[in-house]
VEXSEDREN-933482 format. One record per residue (C-alpha): y, x, z. Coordinates in pm, whole numbers. Example, Ala and Ser with C-alpha at 12.3 -4.5 7.8 and 13.67 -1.06 7.14 Angstrom:
# residues 2
atom yy=-450 xx=1230 zz=780
atom yy=-106 xx=1367 zz=714
# end
This chain:
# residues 199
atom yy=643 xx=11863 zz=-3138
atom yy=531 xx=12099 zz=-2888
atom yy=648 xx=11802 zz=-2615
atom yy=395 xx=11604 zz=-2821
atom yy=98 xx=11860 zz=-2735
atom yy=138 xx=11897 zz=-2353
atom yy=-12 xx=11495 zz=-2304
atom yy=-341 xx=11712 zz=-2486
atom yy=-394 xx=11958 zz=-2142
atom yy=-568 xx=12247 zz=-2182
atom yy=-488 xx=12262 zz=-2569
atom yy=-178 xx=12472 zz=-2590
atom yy=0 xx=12597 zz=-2880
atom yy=-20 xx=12933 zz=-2811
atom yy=-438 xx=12992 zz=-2763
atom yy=-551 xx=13143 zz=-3041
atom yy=-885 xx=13007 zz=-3001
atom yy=-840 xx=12715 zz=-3168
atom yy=-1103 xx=12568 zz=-3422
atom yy=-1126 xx=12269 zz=-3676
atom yy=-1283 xx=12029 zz=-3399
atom yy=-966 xx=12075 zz=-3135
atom yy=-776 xx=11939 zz=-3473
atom yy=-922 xx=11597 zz=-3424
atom yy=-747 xx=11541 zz=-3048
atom yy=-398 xx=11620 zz=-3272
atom yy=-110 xx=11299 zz=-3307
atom yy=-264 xx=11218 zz=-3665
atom yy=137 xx=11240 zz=-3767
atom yy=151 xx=11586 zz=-3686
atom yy=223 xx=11897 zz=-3937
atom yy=32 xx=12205 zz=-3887
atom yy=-186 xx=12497 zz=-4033
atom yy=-469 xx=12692 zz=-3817
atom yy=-476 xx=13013 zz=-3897
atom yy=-697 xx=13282 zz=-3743
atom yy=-739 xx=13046 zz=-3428
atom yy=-378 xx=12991 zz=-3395
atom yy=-224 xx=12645 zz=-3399
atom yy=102 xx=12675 zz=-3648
atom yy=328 xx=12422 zz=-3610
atom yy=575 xx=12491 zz=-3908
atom yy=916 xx=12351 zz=-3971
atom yy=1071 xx=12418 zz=-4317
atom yy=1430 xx=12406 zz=-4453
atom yy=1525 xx=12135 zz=-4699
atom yy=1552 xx=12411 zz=-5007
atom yy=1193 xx=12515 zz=-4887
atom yy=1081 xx=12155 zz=-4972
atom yy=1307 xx=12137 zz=-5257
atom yy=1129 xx=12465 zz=-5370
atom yy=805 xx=12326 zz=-5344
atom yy=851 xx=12005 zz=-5555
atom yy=995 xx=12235 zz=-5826
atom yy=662 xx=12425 zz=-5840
atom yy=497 xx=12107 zz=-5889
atom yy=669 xx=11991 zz=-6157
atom yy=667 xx=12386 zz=-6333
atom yy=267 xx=12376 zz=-6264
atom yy=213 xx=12004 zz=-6419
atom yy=216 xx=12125 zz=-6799
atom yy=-127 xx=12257 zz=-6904
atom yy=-285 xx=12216 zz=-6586
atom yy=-658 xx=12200 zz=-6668
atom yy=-797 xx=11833 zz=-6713
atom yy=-949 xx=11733 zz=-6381
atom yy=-693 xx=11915 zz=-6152
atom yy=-308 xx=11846 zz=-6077
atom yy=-66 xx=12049 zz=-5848
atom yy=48 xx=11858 zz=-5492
atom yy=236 xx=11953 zz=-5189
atom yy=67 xx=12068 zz=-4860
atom yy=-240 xx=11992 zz=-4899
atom yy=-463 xx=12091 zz=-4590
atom yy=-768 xx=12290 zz=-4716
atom yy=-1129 xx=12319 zz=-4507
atom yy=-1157 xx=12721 zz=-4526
atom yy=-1360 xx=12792 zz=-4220
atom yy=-1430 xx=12677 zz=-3830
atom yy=-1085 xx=12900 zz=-3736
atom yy=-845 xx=12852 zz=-4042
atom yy=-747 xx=12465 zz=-4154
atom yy=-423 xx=12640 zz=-4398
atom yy=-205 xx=12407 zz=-4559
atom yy=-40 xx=12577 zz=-4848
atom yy=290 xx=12463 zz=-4987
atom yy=171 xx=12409 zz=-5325
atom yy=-256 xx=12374 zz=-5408
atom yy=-350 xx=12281 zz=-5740
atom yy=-681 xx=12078 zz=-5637
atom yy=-953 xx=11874 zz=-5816
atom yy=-850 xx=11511 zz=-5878
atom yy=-1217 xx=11400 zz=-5771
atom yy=-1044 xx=11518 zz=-5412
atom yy=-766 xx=11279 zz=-5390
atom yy=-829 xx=11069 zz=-5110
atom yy=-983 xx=11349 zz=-4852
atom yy=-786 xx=11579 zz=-4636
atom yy=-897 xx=11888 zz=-4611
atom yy=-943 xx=11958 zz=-4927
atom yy=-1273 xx=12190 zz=-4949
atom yy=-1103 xx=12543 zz=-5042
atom yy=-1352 xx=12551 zz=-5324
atom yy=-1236 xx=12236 zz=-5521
atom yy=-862 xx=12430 zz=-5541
atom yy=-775 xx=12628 zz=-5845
atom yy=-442 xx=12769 zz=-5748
atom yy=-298 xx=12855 zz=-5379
atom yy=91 xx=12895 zz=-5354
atom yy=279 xx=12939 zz=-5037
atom yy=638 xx=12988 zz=-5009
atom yy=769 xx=13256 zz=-4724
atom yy=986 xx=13100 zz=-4455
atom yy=1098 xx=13368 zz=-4229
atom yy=864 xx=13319 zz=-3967
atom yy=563 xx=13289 zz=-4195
atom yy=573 xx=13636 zz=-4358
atom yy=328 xx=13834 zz=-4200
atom yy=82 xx=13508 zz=-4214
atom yy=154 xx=13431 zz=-4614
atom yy=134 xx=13802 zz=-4698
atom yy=-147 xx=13903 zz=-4471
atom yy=-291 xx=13738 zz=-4277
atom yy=-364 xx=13436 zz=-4550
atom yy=-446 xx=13712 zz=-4843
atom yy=-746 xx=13769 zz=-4605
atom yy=-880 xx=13409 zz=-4525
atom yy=-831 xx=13278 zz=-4871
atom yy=-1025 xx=13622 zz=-5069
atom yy=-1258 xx=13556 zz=-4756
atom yy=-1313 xx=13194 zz=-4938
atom yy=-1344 xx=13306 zz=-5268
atom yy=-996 xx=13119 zz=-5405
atom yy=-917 xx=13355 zz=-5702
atom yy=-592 xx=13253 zz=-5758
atom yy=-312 xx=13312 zz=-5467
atom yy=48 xx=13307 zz=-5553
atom yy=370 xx=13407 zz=-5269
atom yy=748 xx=13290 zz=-5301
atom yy=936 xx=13471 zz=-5150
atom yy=1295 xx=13280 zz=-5163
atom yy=1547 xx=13523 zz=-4962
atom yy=1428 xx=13813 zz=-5224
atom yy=1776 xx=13966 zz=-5256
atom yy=1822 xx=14024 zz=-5585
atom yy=1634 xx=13645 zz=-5643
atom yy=1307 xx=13469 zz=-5623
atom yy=1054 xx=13659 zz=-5648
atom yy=704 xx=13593 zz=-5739
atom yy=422 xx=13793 zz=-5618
atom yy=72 xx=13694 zz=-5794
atom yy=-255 xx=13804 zz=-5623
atom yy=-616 xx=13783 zz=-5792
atom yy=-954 xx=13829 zz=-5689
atom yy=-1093 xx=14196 zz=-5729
atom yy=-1409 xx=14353 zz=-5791
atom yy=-1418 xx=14409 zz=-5378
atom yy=-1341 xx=14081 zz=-5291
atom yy=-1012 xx=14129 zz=-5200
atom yy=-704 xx=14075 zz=-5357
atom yy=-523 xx=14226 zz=-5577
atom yy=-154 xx=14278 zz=-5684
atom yy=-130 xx=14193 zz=-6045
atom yy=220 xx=14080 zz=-6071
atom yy=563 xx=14079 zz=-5933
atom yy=886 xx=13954 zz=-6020
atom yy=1184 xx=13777 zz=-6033
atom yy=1271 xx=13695 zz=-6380
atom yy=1018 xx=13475 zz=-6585
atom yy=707 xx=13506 zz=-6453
atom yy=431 xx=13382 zz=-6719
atom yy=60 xx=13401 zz=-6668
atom yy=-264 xx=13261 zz=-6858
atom yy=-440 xx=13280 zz=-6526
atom yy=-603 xx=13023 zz=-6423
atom yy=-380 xx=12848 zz=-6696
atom yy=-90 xx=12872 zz=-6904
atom yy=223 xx=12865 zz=-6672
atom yy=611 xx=12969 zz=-6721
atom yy=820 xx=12983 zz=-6407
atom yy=1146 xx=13071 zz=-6481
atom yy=1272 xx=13193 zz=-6125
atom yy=1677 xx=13286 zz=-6253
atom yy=1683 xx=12883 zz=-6239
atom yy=1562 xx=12828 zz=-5928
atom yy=1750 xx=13144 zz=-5766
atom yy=2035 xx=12989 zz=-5935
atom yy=1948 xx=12650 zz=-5711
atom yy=1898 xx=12807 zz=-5412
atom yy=2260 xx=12988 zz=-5447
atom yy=2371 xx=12639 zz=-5504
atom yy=2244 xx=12548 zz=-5198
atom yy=2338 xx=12870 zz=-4956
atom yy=2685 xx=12824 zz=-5115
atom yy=2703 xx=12485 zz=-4982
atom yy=2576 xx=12580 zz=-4643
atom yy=2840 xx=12811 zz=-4573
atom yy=3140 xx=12543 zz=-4712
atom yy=3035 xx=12347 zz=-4431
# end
């Protein structure tokens, strides 16, 4: 991919002075985020994708009339940040635009590669309470003793807050009814590390 950028000059991966209008000289084919400035080019593992379609399918029942959960979505934040969360549980009026405006999503979830920690825990905690998205959830899937599920909400300072962690069943009312049950999907990913190292 990076091969793919040098035909673009002067716009190199590792500026971090990028902003929404350098996006439109991008291969339209291309993945990234922009966060901060900083062009992310991101790579994930098959269980990472796997991951994400079985959030999808865990947020489906009782999502709110109007909105439905999809896979990395691209959402308009501001002129530096273009983040495109693993999960986003947007407005259905929104189907056919990319970005998504940050303020037609519901429900952020990202799920922590190793190279994306400091940016999914930080550095995206920031831009999104910056935007006003009250609902951020983090997966982080090499959690030793499993899956673990850490739920941020908006607090009375604007930033967020740490109302949950875990990595049994994680159940919330906020913003809807939702049951993860993360002992099945640790039990997947074993599943798949087990067959990894069979190889």
């Amino acid at each position: 991919m990076t091969a793919a950028l040098d035909r673009f000059g002067d716009l190199h991966v590792n500026r971090s002075d990028w902003t929404v209008d350098d996006l439109v000289s991008l291969p339209s084919d291309l993945w990234y985020e922009l966060i901060d400035g900083r062009l992310i080019l991101p790579s994930a593992v098959p269980f990472h994708q796997l991951l994400g379609v079985e959030l999808v399918l865990a947020l489906r029942p009782g999502c709110p009339t109007g909105y439905t959960p999809v896979p990395g979505l691209s959402l308009q934040v501001d002129r530096f940040s273009e983040p495109r969360p693993d999960v986003v549980v947007v407005a259905k009026s929104e189907y056919k635009r990319s970005p998504v405006p940050v303020d037609k999503a519901l429900l952020v979830v990202e799920i922590i590669s190793p190279e994306s920690r400091f940016r999914d825990m930080d550095s995206k905690t920031k831009i999104y309470a910056a935007a006003g998205l009250n609902h951020y959830w983090v997966i982080d899937p090499d959690f030793k003793h499993g899956l673990e599920l850490t739920e941020f909400r908006i607090g009375s300072n604007g930033e967020y807050e740490q109302v949950a962690s875990t990595s049994g069943i994680f159940e919330t009312d906020l913003p809807y009814p939702v049951k993860i049950d993360l002992p099945v999907l640790t039990a997947l990913r074993d599943e798949d590390l087990a067959a990894w190292e069979e190889r």
